[in-house]
VODOVEX-482823 format. One line per 4 residues: their letters; for each residue y, z, x of C-alpha. Coordinates in Angstrom, 1 decimal. Layout:
// VODOVEX-482823
a) Y/Z/X ~ ...
// end
This chain:
// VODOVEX-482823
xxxx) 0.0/0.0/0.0 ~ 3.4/-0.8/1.4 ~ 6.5/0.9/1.8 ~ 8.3/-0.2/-1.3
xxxx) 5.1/-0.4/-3.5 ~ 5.1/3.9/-2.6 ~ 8.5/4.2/-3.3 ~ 8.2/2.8/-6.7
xxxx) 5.4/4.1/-7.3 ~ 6.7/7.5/-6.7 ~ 7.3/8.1/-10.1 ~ 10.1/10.3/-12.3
xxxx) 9.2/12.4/-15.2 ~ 12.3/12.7/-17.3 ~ 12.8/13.3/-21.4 ~ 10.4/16.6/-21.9
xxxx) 9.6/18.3/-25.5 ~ 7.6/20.8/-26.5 ~ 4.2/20.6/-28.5 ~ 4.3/24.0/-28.7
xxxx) 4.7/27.1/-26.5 ~ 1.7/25.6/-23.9 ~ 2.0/22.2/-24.2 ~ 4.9/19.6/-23.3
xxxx) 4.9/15.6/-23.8 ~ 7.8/13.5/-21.5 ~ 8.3/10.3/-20.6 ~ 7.1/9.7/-16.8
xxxx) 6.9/6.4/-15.3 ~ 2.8/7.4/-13.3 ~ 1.4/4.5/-14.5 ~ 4.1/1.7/-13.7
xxxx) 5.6/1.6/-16.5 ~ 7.2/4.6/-19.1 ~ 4.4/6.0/-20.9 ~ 4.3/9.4/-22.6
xxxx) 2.3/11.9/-20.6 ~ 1.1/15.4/-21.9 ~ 1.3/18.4/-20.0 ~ -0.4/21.5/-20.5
xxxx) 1.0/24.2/-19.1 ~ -2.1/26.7/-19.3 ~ -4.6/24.5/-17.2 ~ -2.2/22.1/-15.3
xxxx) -4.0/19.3/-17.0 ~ -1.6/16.1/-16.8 ~ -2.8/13.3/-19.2 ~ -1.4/9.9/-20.4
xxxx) -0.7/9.0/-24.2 ~ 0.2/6.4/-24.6 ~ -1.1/2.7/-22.9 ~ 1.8/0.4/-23.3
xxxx) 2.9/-3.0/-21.3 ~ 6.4/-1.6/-22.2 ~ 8.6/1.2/-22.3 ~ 8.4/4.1/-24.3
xxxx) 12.1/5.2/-25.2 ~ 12.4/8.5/-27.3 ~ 9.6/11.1/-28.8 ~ 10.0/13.6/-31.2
xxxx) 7.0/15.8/-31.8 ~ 6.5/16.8/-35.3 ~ 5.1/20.1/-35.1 ~ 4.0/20.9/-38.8
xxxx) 2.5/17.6/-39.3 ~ 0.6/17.7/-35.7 ~ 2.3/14.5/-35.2 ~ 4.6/12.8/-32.4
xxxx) 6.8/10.1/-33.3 ~ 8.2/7.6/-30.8 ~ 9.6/4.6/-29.9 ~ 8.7/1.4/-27.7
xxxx) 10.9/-1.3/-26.1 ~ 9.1/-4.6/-25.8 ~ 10.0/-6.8/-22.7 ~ 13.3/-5.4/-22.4
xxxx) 14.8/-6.4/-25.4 ~ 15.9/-2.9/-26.6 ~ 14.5/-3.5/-29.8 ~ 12.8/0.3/-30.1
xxxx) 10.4/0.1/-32.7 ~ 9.1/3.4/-34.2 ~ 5.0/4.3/-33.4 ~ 3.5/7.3/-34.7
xxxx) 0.5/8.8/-32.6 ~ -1.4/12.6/-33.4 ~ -1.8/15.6/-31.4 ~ -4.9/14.8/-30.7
xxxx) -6.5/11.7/-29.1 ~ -5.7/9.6/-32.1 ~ -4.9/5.6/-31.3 ~ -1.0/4.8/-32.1
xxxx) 0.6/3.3/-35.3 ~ 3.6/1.0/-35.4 ~ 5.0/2.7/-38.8 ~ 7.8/-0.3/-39.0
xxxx) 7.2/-3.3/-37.4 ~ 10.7/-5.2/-36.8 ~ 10.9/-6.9/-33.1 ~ 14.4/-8.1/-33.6
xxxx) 15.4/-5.0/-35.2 ~ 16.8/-1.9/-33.4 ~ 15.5/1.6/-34.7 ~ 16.9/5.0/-34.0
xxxx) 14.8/8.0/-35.2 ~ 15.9/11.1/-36.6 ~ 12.8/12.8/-37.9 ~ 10.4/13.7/-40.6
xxxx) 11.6/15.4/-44.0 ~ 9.6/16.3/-47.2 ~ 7.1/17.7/-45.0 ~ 6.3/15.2/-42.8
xxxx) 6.4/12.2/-46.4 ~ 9.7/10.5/-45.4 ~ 11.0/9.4/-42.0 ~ 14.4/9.6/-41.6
xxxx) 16.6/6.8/-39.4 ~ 19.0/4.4/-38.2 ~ 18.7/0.9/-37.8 ~ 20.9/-2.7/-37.7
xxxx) 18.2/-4.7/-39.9 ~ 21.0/-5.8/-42.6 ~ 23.5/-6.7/-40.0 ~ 22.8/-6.7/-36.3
xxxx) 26.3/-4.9/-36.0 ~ 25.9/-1.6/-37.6 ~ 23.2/0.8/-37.8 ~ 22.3/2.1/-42.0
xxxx) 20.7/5.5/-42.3 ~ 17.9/4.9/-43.9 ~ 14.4/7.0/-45.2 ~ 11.0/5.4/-45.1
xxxx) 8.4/6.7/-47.2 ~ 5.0/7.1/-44.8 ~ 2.6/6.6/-48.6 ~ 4.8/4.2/-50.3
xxxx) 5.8/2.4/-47.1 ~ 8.9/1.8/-48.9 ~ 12.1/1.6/-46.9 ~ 15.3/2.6/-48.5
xxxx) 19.2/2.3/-47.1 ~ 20.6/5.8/-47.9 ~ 24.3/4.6/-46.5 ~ 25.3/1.4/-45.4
xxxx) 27.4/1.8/-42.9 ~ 29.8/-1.3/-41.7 ~ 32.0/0.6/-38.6 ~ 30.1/1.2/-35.7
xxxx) 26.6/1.5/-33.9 ~ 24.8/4.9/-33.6 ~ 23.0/7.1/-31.1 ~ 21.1/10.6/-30.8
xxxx) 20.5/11.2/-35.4 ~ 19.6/14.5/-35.8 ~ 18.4/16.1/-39.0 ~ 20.0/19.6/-39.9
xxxx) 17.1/22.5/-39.7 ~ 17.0/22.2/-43.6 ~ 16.1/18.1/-43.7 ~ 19.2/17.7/-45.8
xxxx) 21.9/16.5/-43.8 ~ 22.1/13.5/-40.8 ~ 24.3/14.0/-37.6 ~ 24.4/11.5/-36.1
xxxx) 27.2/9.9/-33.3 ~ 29.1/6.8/-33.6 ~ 30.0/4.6/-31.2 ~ 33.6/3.8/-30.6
xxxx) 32.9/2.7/-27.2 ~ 36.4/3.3/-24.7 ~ 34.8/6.7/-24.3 ~ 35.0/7.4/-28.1
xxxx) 31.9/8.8/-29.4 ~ 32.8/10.7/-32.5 ~ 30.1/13.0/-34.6 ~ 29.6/12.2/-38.5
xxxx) 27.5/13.9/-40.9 ~ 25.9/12.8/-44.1 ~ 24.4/14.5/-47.3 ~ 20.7/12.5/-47.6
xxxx) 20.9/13.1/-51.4 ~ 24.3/12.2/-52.0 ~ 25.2/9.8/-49.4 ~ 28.1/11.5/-48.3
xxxx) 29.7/10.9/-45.0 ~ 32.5/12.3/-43.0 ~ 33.3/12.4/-39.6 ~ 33.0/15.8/-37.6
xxxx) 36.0/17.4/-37.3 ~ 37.3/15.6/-40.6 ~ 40.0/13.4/-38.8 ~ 41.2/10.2/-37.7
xxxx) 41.8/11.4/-33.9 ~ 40.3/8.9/-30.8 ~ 37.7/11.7/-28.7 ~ 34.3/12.4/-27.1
xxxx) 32.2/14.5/-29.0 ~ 28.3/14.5/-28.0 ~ 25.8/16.4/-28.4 ~ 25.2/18.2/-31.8
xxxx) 23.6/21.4/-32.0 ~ 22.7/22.4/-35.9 ~ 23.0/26.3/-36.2 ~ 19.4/27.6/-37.6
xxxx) 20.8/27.9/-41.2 ~ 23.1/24.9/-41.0 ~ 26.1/26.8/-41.3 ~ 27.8/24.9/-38.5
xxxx) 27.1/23.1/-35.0 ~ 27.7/23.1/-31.4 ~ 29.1/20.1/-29.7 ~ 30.5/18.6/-26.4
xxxx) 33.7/17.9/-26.9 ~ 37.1/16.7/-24.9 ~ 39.2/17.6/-27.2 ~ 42.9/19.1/-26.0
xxxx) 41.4/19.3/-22.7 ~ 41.2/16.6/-19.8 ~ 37.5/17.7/-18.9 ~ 34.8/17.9/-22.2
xxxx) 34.0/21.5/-23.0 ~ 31.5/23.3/-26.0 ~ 32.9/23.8/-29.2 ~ 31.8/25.1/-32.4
xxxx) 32.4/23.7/-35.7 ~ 32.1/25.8/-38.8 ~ 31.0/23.3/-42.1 ~ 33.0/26.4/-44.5
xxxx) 36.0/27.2/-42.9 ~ 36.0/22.7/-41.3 ~ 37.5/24.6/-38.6 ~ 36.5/23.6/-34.5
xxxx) 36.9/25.8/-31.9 ~ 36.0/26.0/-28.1 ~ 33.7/28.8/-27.2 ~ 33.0/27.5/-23.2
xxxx) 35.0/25.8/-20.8 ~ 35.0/25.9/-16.8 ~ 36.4/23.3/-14.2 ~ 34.0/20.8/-14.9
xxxx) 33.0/18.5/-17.3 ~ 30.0/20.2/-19.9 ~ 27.7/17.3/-21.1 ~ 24.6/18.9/-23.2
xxxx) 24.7/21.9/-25.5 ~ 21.0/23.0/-26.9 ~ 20.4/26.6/-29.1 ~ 17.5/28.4/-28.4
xxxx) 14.5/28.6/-31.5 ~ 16.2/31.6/-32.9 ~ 19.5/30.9/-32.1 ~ 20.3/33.4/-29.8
xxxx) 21.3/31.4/-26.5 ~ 23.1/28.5/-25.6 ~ 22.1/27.0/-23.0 ~ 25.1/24.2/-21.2
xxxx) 24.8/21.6/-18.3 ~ 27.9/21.2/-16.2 ~ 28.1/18.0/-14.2 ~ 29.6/19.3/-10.9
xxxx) 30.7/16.6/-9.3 ~ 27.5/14.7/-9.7 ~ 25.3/17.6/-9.4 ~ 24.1/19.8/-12.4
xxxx) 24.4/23.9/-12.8 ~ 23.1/25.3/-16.2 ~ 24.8/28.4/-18.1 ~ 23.3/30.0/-20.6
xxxx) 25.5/31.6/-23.5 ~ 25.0/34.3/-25.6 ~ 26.0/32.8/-28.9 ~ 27.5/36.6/-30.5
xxxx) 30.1/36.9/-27.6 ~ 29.6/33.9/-25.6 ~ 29.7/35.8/-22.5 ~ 27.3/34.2/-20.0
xxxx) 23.6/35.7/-20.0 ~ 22.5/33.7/-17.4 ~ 22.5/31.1/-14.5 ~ 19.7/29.4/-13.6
xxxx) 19.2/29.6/-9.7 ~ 17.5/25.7/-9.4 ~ 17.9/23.6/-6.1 ~ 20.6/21.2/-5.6
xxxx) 19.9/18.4/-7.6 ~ 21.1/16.4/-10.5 ~ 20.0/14.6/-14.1 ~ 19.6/11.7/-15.2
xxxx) 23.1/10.8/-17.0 ~ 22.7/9.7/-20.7 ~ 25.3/9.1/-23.7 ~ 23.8/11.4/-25.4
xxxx) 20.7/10.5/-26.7 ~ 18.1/11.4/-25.2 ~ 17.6/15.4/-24.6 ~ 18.5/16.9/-21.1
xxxx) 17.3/20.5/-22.3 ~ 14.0/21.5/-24.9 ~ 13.7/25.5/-25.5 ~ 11.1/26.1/-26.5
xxxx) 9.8/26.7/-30.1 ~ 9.0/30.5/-29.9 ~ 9.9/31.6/-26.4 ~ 13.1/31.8/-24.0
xxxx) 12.2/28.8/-22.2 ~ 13.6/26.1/-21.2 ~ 12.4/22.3/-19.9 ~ 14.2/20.0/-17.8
xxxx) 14.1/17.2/-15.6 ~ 16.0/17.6/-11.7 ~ 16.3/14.6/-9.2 ~ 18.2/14.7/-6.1
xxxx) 17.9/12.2/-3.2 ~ 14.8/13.5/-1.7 ~ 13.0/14.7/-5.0 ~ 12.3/12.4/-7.7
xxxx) 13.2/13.2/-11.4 ~ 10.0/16.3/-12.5 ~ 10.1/18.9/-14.7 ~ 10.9/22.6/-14.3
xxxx) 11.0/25.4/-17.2 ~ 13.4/28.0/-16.6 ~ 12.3/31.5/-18.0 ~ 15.2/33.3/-19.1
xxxx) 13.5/36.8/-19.8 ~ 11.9/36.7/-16.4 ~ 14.8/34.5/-14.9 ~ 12.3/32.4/-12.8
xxxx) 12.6/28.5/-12.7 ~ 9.4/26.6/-11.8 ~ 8.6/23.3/-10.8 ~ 5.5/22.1/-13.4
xxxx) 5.1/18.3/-11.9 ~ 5.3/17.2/-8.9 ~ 4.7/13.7/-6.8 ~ 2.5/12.7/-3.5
xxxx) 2.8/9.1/-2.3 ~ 6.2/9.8/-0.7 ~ 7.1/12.6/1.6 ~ 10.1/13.9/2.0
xxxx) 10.3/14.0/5.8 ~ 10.7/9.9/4.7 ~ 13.2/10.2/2.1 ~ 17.2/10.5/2.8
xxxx) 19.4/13.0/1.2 ~ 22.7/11.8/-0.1 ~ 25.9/13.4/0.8 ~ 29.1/13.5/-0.9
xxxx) 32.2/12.8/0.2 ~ 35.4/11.3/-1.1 ~ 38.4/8.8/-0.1 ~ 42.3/7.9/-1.2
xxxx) 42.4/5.0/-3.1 ~ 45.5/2.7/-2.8 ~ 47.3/4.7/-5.3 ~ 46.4/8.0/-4.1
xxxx) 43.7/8.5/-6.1 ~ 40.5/10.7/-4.9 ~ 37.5/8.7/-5.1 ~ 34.7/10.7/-4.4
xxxx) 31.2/8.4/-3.3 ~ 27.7/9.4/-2.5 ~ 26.5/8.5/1.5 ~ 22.8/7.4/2.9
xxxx) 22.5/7.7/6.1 ~ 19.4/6.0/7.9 ~ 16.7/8.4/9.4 ~ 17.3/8.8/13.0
xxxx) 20.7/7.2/13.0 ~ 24.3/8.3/13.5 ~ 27.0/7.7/10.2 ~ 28.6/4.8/13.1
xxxx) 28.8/1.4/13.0 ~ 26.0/0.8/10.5 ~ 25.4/-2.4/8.2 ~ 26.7/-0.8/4.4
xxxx) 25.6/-1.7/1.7 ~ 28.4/-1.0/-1.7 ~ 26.3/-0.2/-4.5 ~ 28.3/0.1/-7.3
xxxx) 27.1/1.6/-10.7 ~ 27.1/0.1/-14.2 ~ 28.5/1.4/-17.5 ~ 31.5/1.1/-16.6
xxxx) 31.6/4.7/-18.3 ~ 28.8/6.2/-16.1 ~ 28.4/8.0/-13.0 ~ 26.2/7.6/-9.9
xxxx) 25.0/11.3/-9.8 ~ 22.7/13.3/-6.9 ~ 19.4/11.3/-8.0 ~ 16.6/9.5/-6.6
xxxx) 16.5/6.3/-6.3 ~ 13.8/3.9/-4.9 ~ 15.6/1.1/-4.7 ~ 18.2/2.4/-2.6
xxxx) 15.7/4.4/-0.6 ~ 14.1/1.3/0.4 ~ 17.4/-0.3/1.3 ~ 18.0/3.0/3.4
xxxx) 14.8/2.6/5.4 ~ 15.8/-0.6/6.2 ~ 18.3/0.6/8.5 ~ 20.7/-0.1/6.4
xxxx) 23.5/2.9/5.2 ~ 24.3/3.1/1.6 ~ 27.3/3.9/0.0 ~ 27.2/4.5/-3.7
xxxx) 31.2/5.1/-5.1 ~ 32.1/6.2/-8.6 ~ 35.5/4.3/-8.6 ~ 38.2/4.8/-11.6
xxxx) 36.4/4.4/-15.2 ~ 33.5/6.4/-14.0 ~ 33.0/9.6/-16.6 ~ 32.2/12.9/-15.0
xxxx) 35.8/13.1/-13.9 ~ 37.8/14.0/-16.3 ~ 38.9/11.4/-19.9 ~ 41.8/9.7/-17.6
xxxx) 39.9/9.3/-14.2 ~ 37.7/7.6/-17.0 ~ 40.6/5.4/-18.8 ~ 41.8/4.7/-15.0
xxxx) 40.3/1.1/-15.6 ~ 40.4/0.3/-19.2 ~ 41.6/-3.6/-20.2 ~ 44.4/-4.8/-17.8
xxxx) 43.8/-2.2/-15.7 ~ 40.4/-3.4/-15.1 ~ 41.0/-4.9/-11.2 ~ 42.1/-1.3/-10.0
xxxx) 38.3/-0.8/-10.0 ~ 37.9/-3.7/-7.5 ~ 41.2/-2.2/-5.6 ~ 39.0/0.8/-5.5
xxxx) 36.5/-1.2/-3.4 ~ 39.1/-2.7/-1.0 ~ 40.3/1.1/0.1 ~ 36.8/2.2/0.3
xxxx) 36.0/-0.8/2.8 ~ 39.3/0.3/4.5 ~ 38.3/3.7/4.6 ~ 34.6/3.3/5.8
xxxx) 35.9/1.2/8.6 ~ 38.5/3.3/10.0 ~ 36.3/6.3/10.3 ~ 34.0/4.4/11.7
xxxx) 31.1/4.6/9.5 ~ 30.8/1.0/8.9 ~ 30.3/-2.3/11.1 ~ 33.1/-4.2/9.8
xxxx) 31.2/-7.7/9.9 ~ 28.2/-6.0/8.1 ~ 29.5/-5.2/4.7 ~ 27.1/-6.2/1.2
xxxx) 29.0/-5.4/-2.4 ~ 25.7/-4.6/-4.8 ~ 25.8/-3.9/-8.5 ~ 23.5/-3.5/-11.7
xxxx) 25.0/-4.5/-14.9 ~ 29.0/-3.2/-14.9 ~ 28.1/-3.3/-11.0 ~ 26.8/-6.6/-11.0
xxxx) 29.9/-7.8/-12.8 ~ 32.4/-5.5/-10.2 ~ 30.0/-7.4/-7.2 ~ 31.2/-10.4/-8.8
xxxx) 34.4/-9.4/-9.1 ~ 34.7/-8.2/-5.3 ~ 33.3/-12.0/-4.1 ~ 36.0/-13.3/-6.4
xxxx) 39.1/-10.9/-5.3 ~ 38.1/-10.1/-1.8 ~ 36.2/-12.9/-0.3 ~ 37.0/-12.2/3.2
xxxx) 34.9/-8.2/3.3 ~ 31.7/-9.0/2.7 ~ 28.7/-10.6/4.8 ~ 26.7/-11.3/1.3
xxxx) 26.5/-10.0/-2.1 ~ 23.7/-8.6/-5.0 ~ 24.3/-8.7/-7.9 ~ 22.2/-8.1/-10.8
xxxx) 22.3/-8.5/-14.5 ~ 26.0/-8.4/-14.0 ~ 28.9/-10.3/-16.4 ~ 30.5/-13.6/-14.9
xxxx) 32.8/-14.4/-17.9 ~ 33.9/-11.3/-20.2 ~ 34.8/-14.1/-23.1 ~ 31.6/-15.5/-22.7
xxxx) 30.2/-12.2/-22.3 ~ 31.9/-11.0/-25.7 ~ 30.5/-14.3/-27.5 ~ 26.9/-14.1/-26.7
xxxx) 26.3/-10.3/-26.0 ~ 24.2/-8.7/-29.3 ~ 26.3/-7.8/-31.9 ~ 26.3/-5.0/-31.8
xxxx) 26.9/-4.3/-28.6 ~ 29.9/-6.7/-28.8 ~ 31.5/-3.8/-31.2 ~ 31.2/-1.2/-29.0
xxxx) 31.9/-3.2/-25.7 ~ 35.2/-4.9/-26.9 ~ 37.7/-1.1/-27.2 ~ 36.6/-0.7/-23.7
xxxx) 36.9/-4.5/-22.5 ~ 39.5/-6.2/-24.7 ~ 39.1/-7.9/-28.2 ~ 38.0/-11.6/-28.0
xxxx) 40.8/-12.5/-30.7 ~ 43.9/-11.1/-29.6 ~ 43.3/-10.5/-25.6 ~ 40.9/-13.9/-24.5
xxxx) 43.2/-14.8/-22.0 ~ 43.3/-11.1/-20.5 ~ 39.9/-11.3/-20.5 ~ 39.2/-14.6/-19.1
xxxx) 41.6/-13.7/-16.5 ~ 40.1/-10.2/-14.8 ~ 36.8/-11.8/-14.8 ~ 35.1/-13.2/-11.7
xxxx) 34.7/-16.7/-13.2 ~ 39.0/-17.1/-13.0 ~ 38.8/-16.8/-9.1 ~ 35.5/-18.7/-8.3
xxxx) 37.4/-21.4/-6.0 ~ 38.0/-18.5/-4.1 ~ 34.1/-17.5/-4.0 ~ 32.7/-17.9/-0.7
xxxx) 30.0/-15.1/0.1 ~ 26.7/-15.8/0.0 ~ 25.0/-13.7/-2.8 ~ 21.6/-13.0/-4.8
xxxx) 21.6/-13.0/-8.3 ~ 18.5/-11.4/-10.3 ~ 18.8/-11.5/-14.5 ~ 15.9/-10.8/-17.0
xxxx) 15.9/-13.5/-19.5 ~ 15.7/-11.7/-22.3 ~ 18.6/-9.9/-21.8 ~ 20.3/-8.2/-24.9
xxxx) 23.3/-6.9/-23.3 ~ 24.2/-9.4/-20.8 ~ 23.0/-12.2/-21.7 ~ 21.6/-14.7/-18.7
xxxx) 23.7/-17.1/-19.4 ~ 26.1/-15.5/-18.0 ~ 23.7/-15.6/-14.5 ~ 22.8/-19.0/-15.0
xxxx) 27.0/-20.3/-15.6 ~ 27.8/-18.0/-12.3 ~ 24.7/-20.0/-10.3 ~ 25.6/-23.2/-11.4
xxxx) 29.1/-22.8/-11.0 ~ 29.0/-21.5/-7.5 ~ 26.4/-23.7/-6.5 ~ 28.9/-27.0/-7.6
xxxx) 31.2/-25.0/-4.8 ~ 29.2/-25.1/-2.0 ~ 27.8/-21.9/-1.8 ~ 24.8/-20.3/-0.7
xxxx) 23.2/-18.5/-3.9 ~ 19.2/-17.5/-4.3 ~ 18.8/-17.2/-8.5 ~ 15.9/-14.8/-9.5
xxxx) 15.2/-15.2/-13.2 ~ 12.3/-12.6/-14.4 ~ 11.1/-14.2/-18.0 ~ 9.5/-11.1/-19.2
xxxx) 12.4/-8.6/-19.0 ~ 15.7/-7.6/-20.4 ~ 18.6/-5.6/-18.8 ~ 17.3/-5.0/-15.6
xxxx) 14.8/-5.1/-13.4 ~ 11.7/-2.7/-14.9 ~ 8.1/-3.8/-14.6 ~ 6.2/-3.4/-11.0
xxxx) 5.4/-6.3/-10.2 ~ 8.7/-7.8/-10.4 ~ 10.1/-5.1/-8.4 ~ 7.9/-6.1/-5.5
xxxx) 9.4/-9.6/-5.8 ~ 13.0/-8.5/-6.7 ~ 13.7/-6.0/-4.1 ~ 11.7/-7.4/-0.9
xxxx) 13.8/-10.7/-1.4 ~ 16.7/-8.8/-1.9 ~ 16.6/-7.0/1.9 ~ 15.3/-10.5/3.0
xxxx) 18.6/-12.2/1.7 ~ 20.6/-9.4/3.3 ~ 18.9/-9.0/6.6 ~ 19.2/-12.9/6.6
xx) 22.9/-12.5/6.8 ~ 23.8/-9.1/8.6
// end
């Protein structure tokens, strides 16, 4: 087995819930590609579910039915259809069967009769609440909903209600609520105002929820809203940004993650005073970022524990329970094809932008070597609202081994910052990104880190669009380019993107009608006469966010010019690079093309 094929196959658990007080299901990646695994905590006993050629997205065990519902992405398409499977060794159902169709699940009501859910079958734009009845196999709309796409439903502890968080996109991800008998919906708090609230919390007898929330404050901080008094009030801030709020089985606790600077500290609340009970002492590490839908923390159902995934640059993503009566944290999987005597840690460090603004970025060094005069690689992250946190990451391992330094920046639009480091970017503004990259070039040469004639610009989605960008803006820096999945056009982009990603996408980009010319003109396809670096462009055909189109119009286009571009298209995925045998191919030609030109 080569080096690479380890890496990858070094695989993450991420996405833990609990079966019951011994047992936990989560989504690990052992078997290639994202299966749900079982783990019992009594024996050790580590066993795969489910058997899929694709990736399973979200579960939600249903405890009183013996039941685990989940979802499955088919070649990348982000299409999650909803599959049903038993405690036991039962074989999987697909309870709706919709390929072109994407479902989001809430949960069971009616004791385990109806399923509740969200999903863009009427129009490919919005996402209906809707309850399907598991003897009938009747599907009825409850609301149909014509604003916005939706993430993370959650059903109050009663079945009656629907949380659920719509998505504004520009960093606007607002909580509604709805009454499943009457229909009833209305944003929480009941107001117009543009904010970030995530992460729902129901009380245990629905009087009210906890939430993430950056409201009145630069940096998002828990809140509680009270359904009586429609009243919201913070009940935790610190320095840094809170992203995920979760109550304990009896309410009791509160348990927060703060993103500090990339890495992750939990606090645990007492939810009568709010005074802190509790810090977990866990190693440096971070978690996997999400918007919000997919849980970071699972108490359990009748104890004071708690199960979550940690990655840092030497540990891949695994669970640990945190025991809050014995205050112990335990690490309850683990790995073996990679050690970490071969793996690099990150460090963090930071730089002034040409504005004076503090860009903080994350450093590889190569084993063995000295932070001078190394070949660097720019990988630049995707979203644009996301952040490249303390994680592990094969790909960029690999790349490290290589002998090759990486550098992995969270320039100005990034979110873990503060709400205006994360508006920094937004429309016009969208080349002070690319500045970003200039300074941080500047900056990596004049301490000496970097081999000026040895520079690569790399990016995955947002990032491949940003490499694009940087080949387009700032020809002269770079020795080659990756770029993957990444946007050429932003109108063409808008025009051919799903639909409803195109709604959530345009606050954050521009609006196609009124701003075309904006558009057209921050994108890398207004500057391609000034394109000359040679680059590597990888796209999954069937791409639902970026469509490959917009690959094939950059490879064609640059091509006409004269310059040197290798075009990987993978026909059997969708917005990125997942399956392991296209790895392989993608990322050894990858350090091929570079090593060709540095």
């Amino acid at each position: 087995m080569d080096k690479l094929e380890r890496y990858l196959l070094e695989y993450t658990d991420i996405h833990p819930r609990w079966l019951d007080d011994s047992r936990l299901i989560y989504v690990s990646t052992r078997a290639g590609s994202p299966q749900m695994w079982e783990k019992n905590l009594e024996t050790g006993e580590n066993k795969q579910r489910t058997f899929f050629n694709s990736k399973v997205c979200n579960t939600i065990p249903h405890r009183a039915g013996k039941q685990i519902l989940f979802t499955l992405d088919t070649n990348g398409s982000e299409n999650e259809q909803p599959f049903l499977i038993g405690y036991d060794e039962t074989e999987p159902v697909n309870l709706i069967d919709r390929p072109k169709v994407l479902h989001r699940m809430a949960g069971f009501i009616d004791n385990g009769k109806k399923l509740v859910y969200m999903c863009n079958a009427r129009d490919k734009r919005f996402h209906d609440v809707c309850i399907y009845d598991m003897e009938t196999k009747e599907e009825r709309i409850v609301v149909e909903n014509d604003k916005f796409m939706c993430i993370a439903p959650s059903l109050s502890p009663d079945g009656k209600k629907l949380c659920y968080i719509a998505d504004g996109g520009f960093a606007n991800y607002r909580i509604w609520m709805m009454d499943l008998e009457t229909g009833a919906t209305s944003p929480i708090p009941e107001d117009a105002r543009v904010s970030r609230e995530l992460s729902p919390a129901w009380k245990k007898d629905g009087s009210g929820l906890f939430m993430i929330t950056d409201r009145d404050r630069d940096k998002s901080h828990v809140a509680y809203y009270d359904f009586a008094t429609k009243t919201l009030t913070s009940v935790y801030q610190s320095e840094f940004e809170c992203t995920y709020a979760a109550l304990s089985y009896d309410g009791k606790y509160l348990a927060v993650t703060e993103n500090q600077n990339g890495y992750v500290k939990i606090v645990i609340l007492n939810t009568d005073d709010f005074s802190v009970a509790a810090i977990p002492n866990l190693p440096k590490a971070g978690m996997r970022s999400s918007a919000g839908d997919r849980e970071q923390l699972a108490w359990a159902p009748g104890s004071y524990r708690i199960a979550f995934a940690l990655t840092n640059g030497q540990m891949p993503a695994r669970l640990w329970i945190y025991d809050l009566e014995k205050d112990t944290a335990e690490q309850v999987t683990d790995g073996g094809r990679v050690s970490v005597d071969e793996l690099v840690e990150v460090q963090l460090c930071s730089y002034k932008s040409f504005d004076g603004l503090e860009v903080p970025y994350w450093l590889y060094v190569p084993k063995g070597k000295k932070a001078e005069n190394l070949p660097v690689l720019i990988e630049i992250h995707g979203g644009p609202e996301s952040q490249t946190t303390c994680l592990y990451n094969a790909y960029l391992q690999y790349i490290v081994s290589e002998g090759i330094a990486v550098v992995a920046p969270n320039v100005r639009g990034s979110t873990g910052y503060g709400t205006e480091y994360c508006h920094l970017d937004d429309r016009a503004k969208r080349l002070d990104a690319v500045k970003d990259i200039e300074s941080l070039v500047k900056h990596l040469v004049e301490t000496g880190v970097a081999a000026e004639d040895k520079m690569i610009v790399s990016g995955i989605s947002y990032g491949g669009f940003m490499t694009l960008s940087c080949c387009a803006r700032l020809p002269k820096l770079w020795a080659c380019a990756v770029a993957q999945v990444g946007m050429f056009n932003l109108v063409t982009f808008l025009e051919n993107t799903s639909d409803y990603r195109r709604s959530s996408r345009e606050p954050e980009y521009g609006y196609l009608e009124t701003e075309r010319e904006m558009l057209f003109n921050v994108s890398p396809a207004a500057k391609v006469d000034d394109m000359i670096t040679p680059i590597i462009i990888a796209h999954g055909a069937n791409d639902p966010r970026v469509p490959v189109t917009e690959a094939e119009q950059a490879v064609a286009q640059l091509k006409d010019k004269g310059v040197e571009v290798e075009y990987l298209r993978y026909e059997d995925e969708g917005h990125g690079v997942v399956k392991m045998h296209n790895k392989l191919d993608c990322y050894k030609k990858i350090v091929a093309f570079i090593k060709k030109h540095i």
